[in-house]
N, C-alpha and C positions, 0 to 999 in steps of 0.2 A: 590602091586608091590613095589618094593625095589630098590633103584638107590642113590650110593654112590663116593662123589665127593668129593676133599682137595681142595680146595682154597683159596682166599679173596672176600671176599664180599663187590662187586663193587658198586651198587646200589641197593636200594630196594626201588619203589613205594608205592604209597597213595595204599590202597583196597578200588576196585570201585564195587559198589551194579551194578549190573547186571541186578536184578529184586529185587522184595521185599523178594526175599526167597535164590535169590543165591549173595552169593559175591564172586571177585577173589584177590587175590596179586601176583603183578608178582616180582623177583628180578634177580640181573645179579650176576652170580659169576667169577672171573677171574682164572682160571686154569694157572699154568705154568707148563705144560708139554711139553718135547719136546724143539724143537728149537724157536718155537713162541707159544705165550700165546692167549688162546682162551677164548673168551663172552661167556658163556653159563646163556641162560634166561631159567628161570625156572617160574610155577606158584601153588600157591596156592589157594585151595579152601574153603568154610565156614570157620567151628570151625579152619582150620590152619593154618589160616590169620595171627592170632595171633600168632604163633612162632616167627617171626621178632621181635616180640616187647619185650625191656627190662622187 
């Protein structure tokens, strides 16, 4: 699945282990479209956790 979004990137959390095999990270991005600007949370899973990180 494929889902493509322009914003700023508002926050991004710690990745919390779930179990010993699964981890998630979640992060907020700010969209301004439109006349108000919208949160949109997003999450990742395992191995792309790690895309947030420099």
């Amino acid at each position: 699945m494929s889902f493509e979004v322009e914003g700023k990137l508002h926050k991004k959390y710690e990745t919390e282990n779930k179990t010993d095999s699964f981890q998630a990270r979640e992060f907020v991005i700010l969209v301004e479209s439109g006349n108000y600007p919208q949160y949109v949370k997003f999450q990742l899973v395992q191995d792309r956790c790690a895309l947030l990180d420099p």
